[in-house]
mmCIF file of the C-alpha atoms, coordinates in Angstrom:
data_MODEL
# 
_entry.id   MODEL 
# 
loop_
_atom_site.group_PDB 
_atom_site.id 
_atom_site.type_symbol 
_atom_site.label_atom_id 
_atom_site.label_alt_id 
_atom_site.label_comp_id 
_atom_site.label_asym_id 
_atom_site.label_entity_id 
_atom_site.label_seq_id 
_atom_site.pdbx_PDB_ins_code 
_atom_site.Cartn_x 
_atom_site.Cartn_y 
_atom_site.Cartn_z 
_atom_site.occupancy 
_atom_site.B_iso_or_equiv 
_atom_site.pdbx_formal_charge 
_atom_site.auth_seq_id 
_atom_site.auth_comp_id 
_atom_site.auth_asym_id 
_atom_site.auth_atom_id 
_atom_site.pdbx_PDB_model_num 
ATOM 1  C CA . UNK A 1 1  ? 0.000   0.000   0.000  1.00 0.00 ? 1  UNK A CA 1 
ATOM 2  C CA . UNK A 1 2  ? 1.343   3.485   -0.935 1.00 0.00 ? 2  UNK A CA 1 
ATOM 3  C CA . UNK A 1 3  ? 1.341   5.461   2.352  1.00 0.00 ? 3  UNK A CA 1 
ATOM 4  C CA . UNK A 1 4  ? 1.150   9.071   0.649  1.00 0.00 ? 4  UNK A CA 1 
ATOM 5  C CA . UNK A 1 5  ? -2.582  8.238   -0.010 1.00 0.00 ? 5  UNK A CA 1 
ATOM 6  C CA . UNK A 1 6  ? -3.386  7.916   3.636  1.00 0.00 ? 6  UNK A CA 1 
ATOM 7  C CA . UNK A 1 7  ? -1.451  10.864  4.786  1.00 0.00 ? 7  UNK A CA 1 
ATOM 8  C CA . UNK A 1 8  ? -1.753  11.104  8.563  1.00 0.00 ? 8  UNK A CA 1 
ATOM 9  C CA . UNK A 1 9  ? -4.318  7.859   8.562  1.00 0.00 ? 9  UNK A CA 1 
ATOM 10 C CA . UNK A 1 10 ? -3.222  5.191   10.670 1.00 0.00 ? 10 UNK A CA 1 
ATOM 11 C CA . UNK A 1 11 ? -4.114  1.657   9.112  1.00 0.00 ? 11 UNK A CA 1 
ATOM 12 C CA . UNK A 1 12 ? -5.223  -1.034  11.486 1.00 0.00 ? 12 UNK A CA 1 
ATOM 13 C CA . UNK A 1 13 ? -5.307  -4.455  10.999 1.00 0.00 ? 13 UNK A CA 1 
ATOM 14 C CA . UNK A 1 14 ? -8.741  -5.878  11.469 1.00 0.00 ? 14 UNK A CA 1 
ATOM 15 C CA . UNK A 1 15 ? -10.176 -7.512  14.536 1.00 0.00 ? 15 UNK A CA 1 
ATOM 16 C CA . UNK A 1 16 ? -13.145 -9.597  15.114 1.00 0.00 ? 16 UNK A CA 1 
ATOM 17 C CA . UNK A 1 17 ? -16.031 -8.122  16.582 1.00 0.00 ? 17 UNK A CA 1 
ATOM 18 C CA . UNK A 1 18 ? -16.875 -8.492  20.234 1.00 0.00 ? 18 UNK A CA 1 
ATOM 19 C CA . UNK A 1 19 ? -18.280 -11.831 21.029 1.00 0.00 ? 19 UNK A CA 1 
ATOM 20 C CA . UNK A 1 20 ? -22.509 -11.870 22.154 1.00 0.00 ? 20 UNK A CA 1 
ATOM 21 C CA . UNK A 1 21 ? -23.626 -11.629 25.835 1.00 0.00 ? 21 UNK A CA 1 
ATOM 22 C CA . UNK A 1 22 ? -26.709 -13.387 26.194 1.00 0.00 ? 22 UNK A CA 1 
ATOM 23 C CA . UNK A 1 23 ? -29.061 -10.107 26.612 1.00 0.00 ? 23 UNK A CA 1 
ATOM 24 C CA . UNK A 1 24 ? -27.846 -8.715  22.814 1.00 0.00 ? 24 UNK A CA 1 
ATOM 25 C CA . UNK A 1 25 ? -29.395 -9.480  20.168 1.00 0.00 ? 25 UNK A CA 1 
ATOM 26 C CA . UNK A 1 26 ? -28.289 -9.250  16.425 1.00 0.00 ? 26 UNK A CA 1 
ATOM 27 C CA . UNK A 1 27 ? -29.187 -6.091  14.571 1.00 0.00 ? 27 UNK A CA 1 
ATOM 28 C CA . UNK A 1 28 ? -28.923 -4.691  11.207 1.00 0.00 ? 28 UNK A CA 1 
ATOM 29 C CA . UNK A 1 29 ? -29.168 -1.735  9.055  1.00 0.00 ? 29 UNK A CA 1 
ATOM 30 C CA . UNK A 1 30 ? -28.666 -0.400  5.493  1.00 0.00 ? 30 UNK A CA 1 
ATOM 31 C CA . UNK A 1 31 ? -29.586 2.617   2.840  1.00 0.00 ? 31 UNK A CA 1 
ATOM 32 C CA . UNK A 1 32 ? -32.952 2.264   1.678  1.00 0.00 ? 32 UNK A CA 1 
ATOM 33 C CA . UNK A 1 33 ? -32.983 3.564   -1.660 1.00 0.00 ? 33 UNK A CA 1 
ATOM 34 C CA . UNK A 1 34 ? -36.751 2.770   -2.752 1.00 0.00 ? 34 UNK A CA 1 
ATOM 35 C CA . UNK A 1 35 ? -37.747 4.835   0.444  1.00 0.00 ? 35 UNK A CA 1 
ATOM 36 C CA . UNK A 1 36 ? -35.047 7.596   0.223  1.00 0.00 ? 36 UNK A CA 1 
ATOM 37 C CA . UNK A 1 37 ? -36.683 8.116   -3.151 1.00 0.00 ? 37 UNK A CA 1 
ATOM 38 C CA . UNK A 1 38 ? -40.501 8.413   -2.103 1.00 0.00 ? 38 UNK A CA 1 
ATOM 39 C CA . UNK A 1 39 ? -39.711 10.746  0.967  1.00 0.00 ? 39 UNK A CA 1 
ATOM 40 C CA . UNK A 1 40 ? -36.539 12.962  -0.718 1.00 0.00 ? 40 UNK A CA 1 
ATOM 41 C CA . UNK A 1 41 ? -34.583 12.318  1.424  1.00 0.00 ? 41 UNK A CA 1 
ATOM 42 C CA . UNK A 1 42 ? -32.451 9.870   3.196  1.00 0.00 ? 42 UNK A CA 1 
ATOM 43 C CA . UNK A 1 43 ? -34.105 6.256   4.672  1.00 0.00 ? 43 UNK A CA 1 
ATOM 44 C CA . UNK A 1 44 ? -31.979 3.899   6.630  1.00 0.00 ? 44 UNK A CA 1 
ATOM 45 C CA . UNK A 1 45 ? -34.078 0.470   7.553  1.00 0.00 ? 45 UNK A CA 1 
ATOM 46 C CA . UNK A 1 46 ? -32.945 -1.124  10.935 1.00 0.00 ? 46 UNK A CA 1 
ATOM 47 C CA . UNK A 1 47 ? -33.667 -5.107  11.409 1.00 0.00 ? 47 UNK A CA 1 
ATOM 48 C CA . UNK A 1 48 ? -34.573 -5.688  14.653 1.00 0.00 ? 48 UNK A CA 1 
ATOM 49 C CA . UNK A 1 49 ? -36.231 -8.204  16.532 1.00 0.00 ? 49 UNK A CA 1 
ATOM 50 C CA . UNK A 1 50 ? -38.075 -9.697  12.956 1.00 0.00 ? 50 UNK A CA 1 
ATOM 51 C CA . UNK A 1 51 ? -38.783 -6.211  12.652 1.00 0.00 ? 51 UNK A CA 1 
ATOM 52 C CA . UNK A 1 52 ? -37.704 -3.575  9.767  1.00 0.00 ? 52 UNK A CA 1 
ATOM 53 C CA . UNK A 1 53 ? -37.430 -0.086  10.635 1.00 0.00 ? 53 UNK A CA 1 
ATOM 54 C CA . UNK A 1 54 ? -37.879 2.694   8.560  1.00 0.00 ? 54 UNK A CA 1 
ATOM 55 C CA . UNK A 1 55 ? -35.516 5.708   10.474 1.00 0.00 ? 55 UNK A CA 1 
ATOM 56 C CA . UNK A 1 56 ? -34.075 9.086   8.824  1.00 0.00 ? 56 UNK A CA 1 
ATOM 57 C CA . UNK A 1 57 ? -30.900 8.650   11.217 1.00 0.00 ? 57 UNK A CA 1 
ATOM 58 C CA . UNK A 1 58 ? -29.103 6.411   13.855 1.00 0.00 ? 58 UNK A CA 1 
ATOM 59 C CA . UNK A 1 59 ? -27.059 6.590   17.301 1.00 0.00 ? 59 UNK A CA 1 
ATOM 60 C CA . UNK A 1 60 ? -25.238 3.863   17.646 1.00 0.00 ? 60 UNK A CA 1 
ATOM 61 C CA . UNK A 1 61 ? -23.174 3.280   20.952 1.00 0.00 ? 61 UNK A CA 1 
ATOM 62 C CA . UNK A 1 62 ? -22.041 -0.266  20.058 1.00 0.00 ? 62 UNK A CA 1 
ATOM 63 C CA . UNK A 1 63 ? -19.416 -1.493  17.496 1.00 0.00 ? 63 UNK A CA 1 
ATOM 64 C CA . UNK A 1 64 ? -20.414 -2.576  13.770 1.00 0.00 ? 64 UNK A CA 1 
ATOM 65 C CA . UNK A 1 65 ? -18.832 -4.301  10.768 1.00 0.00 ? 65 UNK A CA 1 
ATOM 66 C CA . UNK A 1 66 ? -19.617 -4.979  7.257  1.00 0.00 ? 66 UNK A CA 1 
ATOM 67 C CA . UNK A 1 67 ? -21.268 -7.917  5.770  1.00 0.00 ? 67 UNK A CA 1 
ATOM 68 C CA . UNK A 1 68 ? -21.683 -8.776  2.292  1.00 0.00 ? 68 UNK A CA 1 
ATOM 69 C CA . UNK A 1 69 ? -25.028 -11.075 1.451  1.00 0.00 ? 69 UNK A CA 1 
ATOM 70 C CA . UNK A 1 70 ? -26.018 -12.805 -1.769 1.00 0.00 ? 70 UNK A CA 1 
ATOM 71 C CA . UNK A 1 71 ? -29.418 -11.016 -1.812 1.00 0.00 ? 71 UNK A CA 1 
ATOM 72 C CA . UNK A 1 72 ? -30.511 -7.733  -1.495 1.00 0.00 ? 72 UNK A CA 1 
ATOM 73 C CA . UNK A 1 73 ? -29.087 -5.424  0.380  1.00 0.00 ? 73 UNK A CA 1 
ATOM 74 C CA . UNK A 1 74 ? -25.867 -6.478  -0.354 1.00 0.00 ? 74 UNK A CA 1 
ATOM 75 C CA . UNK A 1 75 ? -23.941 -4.396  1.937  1.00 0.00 ? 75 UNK A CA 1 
ATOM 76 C CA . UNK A 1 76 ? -25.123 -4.103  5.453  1.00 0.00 ? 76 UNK A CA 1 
ATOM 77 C CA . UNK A 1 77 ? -23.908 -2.865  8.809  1.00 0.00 ? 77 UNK A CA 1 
ATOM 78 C CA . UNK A 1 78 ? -24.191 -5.186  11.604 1.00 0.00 ? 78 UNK A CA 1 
ATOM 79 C CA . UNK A 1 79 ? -23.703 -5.763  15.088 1.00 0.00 ? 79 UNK A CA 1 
ATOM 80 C CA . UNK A 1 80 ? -24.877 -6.730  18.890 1.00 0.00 ? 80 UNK A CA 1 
ATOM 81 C CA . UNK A 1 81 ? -27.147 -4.674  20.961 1.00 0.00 ? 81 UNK A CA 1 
ATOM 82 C CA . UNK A 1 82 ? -29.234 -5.157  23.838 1.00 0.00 ? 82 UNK A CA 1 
ATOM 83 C CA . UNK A 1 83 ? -31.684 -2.483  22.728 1.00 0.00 ? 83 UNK A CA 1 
ATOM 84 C CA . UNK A 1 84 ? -33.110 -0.897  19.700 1.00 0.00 ? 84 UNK A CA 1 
ATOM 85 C CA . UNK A 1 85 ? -34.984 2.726   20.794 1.00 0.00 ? 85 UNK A CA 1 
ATOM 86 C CA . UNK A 1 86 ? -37.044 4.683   18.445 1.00 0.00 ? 86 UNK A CA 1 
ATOM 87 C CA . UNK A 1 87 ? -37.873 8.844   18.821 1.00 0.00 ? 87 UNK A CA 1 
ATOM 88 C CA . UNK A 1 88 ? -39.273 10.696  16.400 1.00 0.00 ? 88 UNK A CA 1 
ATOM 89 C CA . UNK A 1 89 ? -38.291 14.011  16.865 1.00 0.00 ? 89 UNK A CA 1 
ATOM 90 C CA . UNK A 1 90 ? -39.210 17.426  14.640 1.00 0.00 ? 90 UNK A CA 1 
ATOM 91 C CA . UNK A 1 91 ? -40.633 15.202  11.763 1.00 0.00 ? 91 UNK A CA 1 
ATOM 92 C CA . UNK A 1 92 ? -37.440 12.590  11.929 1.00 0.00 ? 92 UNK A CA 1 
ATOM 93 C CA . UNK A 1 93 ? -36.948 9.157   13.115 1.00 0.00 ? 93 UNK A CA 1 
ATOM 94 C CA . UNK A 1 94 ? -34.478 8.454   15.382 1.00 0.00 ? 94 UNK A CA 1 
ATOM 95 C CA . UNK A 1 95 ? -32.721 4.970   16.193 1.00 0.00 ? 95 UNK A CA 1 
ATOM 96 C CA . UNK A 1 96 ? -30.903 4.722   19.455 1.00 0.00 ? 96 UNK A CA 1 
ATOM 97 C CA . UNK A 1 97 ? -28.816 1.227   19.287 1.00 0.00 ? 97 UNK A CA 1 
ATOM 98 C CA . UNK A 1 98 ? -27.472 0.122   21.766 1.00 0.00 ? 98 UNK A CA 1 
# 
């Protein structure tokens, strides 16, 4: 890797992601483009609990990774969390993970 194009970036090597307690639960979010589209303006959907989410941002207090599926979304964020809290707040929709 050419270290001019990081500058002052710091690579890390990867590390696994915390292992489960047994209150957490797996979540998941990603970019909902269909949605984005019919409101103008940006849609995030949070999994949760067999449930999908429809929120215009998200607080998330614990860590997340990556994870590339065969069917769509392709590209989601994922992670552990022991709750999922949603505010709506001025006409947006808040998700508080963690």
């Amino acid at each position: 890797m050419d270290e001019d194009i990081f500058g002052d970036i710091k690579i890390l090597e990867p590390g696994p992601l915390k292992k489960k307690t047994s209150s957490e639960k797996r979540f998941f979010f990603h970019y909902n483009k269909p949605e984005s589209r019919k409101q103008s303006r940006n849609v995030l959907t949070v999994h949760w609990q067999d449930r999908c989410i429809p929120v215009n941002s998200i607080k998330c207090s614990v860590p997340v990774e990556t994870h590339h599926r065969k069917t769509q979304p392709h590209c989601i964020m994922r992670g552990w969390a022991q709750h999922v809290t949603i505010t709506r707040e001025s006409g947006n929709t808040l998700a508080l993970i963690g």
